[in-house]
C-alpha positions in Angstrom: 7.8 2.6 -24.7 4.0 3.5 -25.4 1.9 1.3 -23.7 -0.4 -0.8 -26.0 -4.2 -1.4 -25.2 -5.9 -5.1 -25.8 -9.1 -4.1 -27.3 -10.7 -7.5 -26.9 -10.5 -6.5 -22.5 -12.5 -3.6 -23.5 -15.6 -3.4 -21.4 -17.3 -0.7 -18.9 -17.8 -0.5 -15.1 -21.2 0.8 -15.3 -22.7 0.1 -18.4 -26.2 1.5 -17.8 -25.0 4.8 -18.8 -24.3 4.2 -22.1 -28.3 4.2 -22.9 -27.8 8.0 -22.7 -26.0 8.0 -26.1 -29.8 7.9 -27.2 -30.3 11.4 -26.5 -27.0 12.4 -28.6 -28.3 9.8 -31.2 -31.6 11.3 -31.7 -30.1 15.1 -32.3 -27.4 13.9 -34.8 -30.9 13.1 -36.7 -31.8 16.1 -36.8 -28.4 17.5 -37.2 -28.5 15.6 -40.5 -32.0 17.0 -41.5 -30.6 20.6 -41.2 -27.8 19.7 -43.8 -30.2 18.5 -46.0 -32.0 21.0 -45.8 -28.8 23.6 -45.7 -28.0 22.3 -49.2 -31.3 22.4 -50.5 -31.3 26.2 -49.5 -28.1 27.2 -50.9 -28.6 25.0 -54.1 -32.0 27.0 -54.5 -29.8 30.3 -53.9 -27.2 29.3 -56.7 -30.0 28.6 -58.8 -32.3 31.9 -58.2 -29.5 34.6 -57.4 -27.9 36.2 -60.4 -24.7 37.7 -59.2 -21.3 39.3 -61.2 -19.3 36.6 -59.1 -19.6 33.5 -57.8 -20.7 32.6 -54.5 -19.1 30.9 -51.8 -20.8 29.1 -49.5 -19.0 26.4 -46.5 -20.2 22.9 -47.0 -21.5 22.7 -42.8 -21.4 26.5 -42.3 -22.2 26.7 -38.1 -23.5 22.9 -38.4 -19.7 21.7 -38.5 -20.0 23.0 -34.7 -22.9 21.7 -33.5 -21.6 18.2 -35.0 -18.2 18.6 -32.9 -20.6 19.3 -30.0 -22.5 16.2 -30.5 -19.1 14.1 -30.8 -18.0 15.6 -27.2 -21.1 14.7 -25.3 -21.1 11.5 -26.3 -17.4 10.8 -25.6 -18.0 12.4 -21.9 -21.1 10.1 -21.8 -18.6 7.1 -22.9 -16.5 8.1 -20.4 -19.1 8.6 -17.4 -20.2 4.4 -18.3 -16.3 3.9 -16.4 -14.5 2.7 -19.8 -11.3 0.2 -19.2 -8.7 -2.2 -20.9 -5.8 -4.1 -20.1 -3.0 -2.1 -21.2 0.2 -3.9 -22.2 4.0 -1.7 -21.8 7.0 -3.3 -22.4 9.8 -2.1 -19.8 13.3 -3.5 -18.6 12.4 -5.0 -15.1 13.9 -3.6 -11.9 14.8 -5.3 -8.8 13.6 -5.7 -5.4 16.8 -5.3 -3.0 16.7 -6.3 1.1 19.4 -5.2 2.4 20.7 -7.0 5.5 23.2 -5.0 7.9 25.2 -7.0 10.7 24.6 -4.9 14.1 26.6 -7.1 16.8 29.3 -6.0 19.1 32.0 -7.0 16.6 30.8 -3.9 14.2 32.0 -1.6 17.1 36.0 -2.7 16.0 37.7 0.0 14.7 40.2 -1.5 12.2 38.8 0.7 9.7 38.0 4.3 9.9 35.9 5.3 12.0 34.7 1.8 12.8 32.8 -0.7 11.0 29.3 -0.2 11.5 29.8 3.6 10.4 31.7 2.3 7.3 29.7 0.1 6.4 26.5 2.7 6.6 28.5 5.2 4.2 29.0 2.5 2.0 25.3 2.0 2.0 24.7 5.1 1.5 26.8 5.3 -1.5 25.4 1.8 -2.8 21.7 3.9 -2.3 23.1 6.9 -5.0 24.3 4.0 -7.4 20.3 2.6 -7.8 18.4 4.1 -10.8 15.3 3.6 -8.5 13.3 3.5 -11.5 11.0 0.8 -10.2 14.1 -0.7 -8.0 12.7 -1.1 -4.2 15.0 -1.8 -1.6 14.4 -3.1 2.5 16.5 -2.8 5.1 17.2 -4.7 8.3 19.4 -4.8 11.4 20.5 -8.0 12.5 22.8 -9.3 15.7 21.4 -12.4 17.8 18.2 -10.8 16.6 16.9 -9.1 14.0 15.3 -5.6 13.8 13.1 -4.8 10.3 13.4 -1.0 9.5 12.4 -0.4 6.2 9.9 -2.1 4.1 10.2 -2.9 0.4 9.7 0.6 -0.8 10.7 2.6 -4.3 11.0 6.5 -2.6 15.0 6.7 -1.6 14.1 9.2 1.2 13.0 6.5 3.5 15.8 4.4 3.1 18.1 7.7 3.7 16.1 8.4 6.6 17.2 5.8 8.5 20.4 5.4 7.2 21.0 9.1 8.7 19.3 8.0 11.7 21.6 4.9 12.1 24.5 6.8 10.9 26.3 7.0 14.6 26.2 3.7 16.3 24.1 0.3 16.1 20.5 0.2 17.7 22.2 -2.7 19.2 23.8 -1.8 22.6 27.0 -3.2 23.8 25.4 -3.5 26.9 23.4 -6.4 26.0 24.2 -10.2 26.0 22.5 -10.8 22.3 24.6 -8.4 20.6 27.5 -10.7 21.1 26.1 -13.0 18.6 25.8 -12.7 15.3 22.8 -14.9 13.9 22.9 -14.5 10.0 20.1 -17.4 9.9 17.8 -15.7 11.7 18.9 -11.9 9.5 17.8 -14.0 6.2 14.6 -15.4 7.6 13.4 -12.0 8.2 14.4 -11.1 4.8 12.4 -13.6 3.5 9.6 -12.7 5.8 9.5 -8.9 4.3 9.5 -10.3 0.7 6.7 -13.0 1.8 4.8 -9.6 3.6 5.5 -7.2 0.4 3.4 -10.1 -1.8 0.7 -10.4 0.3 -0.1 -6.8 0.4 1.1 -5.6 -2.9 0.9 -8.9 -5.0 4.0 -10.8 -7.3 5.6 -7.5 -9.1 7.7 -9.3 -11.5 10.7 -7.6 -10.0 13.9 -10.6 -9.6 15.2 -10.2 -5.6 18.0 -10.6 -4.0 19.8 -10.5 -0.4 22.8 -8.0 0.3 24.1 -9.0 3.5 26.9 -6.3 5.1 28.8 -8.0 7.7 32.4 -8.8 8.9 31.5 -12.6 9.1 32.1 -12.8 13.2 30.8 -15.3 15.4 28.5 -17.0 13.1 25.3 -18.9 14.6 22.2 -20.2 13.9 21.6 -22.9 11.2 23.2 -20.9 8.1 22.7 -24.0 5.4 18.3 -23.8 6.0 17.9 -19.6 5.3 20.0 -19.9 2.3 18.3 -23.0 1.4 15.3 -21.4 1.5 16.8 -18.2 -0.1 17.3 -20.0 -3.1 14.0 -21.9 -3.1 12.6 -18.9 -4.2 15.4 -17.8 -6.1 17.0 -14.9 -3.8 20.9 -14.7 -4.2 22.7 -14.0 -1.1 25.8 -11.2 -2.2 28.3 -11.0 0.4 29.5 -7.2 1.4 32.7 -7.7 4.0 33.9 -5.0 6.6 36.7 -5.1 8.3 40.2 -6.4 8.0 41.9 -9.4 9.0 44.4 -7.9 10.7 41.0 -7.5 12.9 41.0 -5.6 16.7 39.6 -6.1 20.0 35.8 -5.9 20.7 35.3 -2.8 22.8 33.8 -3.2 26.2 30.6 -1.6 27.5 31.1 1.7 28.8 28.1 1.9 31.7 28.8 1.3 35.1 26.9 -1.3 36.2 27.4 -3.2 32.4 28.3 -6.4 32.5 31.9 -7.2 31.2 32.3 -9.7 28.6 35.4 -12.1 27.9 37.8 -9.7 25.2 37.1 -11.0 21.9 39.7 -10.1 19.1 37.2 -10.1 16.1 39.1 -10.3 12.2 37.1 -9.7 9.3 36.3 -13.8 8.3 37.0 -13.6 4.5 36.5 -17.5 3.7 33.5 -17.9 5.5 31.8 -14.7 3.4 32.5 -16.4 0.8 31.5 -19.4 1.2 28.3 -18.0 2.2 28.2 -15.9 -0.7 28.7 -19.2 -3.3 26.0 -21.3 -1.2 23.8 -18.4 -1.4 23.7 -18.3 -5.2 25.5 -14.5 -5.5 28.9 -13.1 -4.9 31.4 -11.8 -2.4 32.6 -8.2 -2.4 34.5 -6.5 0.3 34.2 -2.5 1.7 38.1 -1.2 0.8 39.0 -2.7 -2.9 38.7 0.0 -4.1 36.7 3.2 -3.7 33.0 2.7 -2.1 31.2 4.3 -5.5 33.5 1.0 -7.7 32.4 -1.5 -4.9 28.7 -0.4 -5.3 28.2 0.1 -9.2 30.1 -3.6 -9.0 27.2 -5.2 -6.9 24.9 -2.9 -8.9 25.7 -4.4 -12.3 25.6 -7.9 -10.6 22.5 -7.2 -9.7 21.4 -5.8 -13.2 22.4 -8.7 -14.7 19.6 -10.4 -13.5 16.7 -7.9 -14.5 18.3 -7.0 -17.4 15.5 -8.6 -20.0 12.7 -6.9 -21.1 9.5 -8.0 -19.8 6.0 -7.1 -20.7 3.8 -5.7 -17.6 0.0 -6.1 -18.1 -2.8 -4.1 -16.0 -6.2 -3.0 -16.0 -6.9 0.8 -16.3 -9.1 3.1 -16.5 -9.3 5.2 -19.6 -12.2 7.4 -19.2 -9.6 10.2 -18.5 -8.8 9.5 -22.5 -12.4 9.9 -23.9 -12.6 13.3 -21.6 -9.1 14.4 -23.1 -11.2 13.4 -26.9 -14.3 15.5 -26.3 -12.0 18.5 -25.2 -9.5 18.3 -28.3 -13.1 18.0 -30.4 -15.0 20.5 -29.0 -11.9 23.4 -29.2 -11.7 22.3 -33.3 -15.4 23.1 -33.3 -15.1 26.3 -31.7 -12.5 27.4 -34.1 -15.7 27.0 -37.1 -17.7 29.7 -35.2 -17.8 32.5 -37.3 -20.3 34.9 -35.5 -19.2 37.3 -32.7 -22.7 36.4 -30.5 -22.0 32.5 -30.7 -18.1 33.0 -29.2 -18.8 35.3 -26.7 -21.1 32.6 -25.7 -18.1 30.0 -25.9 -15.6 32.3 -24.1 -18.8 32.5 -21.2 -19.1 29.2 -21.1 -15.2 28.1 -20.5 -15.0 30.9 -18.1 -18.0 29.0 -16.4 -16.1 25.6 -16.1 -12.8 27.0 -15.5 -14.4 28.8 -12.0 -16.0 25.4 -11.1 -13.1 23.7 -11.8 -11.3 26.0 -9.4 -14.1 26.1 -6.8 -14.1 22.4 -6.7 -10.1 22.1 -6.0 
């Protein structure tokens, strides 16, 4: 939808130019003189000449130029005083996504194919394709006993194919290490809620509702999981719940290295109830990786999360529009150029558009 312009914001960034329009001012005096005295000529002509047919003569002749020239320099001198407005669209609001991917050991099981952290990235992926990411902005982070911020808030896909390409093989989280065994879903929120806080300070409130998508098989919970969501919906985040896994489950694999230290076998099921449980007490809904194909899971979640930015909203800004009044003197000084009638006073024209068409190119 068009944007609409309050005209009562209307104001300029550097006034002081406008006293310029003086000079503009002062010729369209004497522009008017010359029709004056234009008409008085031809009305003397009509009056004096006696000839077998009636003469014709153009109510501006090469004045209607000069006029149009007049108009253009003061609309570029409008536009040099830094014109500006708050302009008004109407558009359907978008959301802001952080997306929250469970690195620990148990996402090394391989009760789905090929194991669960690789499934759950080409679901990921998939969920990526189903955005519109038509002001949509989605974050992502790796969590385990820790959690490991990769992507900021951000509205160009790329970046968050990047690194789902870069992640596609394994978790950053090795095996190897003792904090991988744990899976810390309070601490993978608070850093959620730490890149929305971060996005607002830099970028300011968008509008844009948010929400969590948390992919994990629900293993080994820790941390205090009642405070993040808590604060989750303090500032009204929804959790949604993405499961991987079955709960027919399989053994943690060990590490492979030599001098690794071995860890107690863990048999690691995907924990349904928990996810959703932690799904309801976060405000959103559960979904799993498996019912159904990847592209039905991710339009699901995607309409879920539609329904909450579904309303129109109206965005308000400041811009600058002196790019409009330089687009006005253009349009007006082509329709004067078109009531030239002498050969001399075009080539001039065609000269003189030659000339700012070379600058223009010099400068770039």
């Amino acid at each position: 939808m068009m944007p609409r312009i309050a005209f009562d914001t209307f104001s300029f960034a550097t006034p002081l130019y406008l006293w310029l329009l003086a000079l503009p001012g002062a010729l369209l005096v004497l522009w008017i003189w010359q029709v004056l005295v234009r008409r008085r000529d031809v009305n003397r002509l009509r009056r004096d000449r006696m000839l077998p047919l009636r003469e014709r003569f153009s109510a501006l002749g090469d004045l209607g130029f000069w006029l149009c020239l007049l108009v253009a320099a003061s609309l570029c001198i409008v536009s040099l005083a830094g014109p500006r407005a708050r302009i008004a669209a109407i558009r359907n609001a978008s959301a802001d996504i952080v997306i929250l991917q469970d690195g620990s050991a148990s996402m090394y099981v391989k009760d789905v194919d090929p194991d669960r952290w690789r499934r759950s990235v080409r679901f990921l992926r998939t969920f990526a394709g189903a955005l519109s990411w038509k002001g949509d902005r989605v974050a992502l982070a790796l969590f385990a006993h820790l959690c490991s911020p990769q992507v900021r808030l951000t509205k160009d896909p790329n970046a968050l194919f990047f690194f789902l390409d870069h992640l596609g093989d394994k978790s950053p989280f090795r095996l190897e290490d003792s904090p991988t065994w744990d899976t810390n879903i309070e601490e993978g929120i608070r850093w959620g809620l730490r890149i929305v806080e971060k996005d607002q300070e830099l970028f300011g409130e968008n509008g844009n509702p948010r929400a969590f998508v948390v992919v994990t098989d629900g293993q080994a919970w820790s941390g205090t999981v009642a405070t993040a969501l808590q604060q989750a919906r303090a500032l009204d985040i929804p959790v949604y719940v993405v499961g991987v896994g079955t709960t027919s489950g399989g053994m943690i694999p060990q590490p492979t290295a030599p001098t690794a230290e071995v860890f107690a076998p863990v048999h690691s099921v995907l924990d349904r109830a928990s996810l959703i449980q932690l799904a309801q007490a976060g405000g959103g809904e559960y979904f799993e990786i498996g019912r159904g194909s990847d592209r039905d899971v991710a339009f699901g979640l995607v309409s879920r999360l539609r329904q909450r930015s579904q309303k129109a909203r109206v965005v308000e800004t400041f811009e600058d529009l002196y790019w409009r009044f330089l687009l006005a003197a253009a349009v007006v000084l082509c329709l004067g150029t078109l009531l030239l009638r002498r050969r001399v006073e075009l080539v001039w024209q065609a000269a003189a558009a030659g000339a700012i068409v070379l600058l223009i190119v010099m400068i770039l």
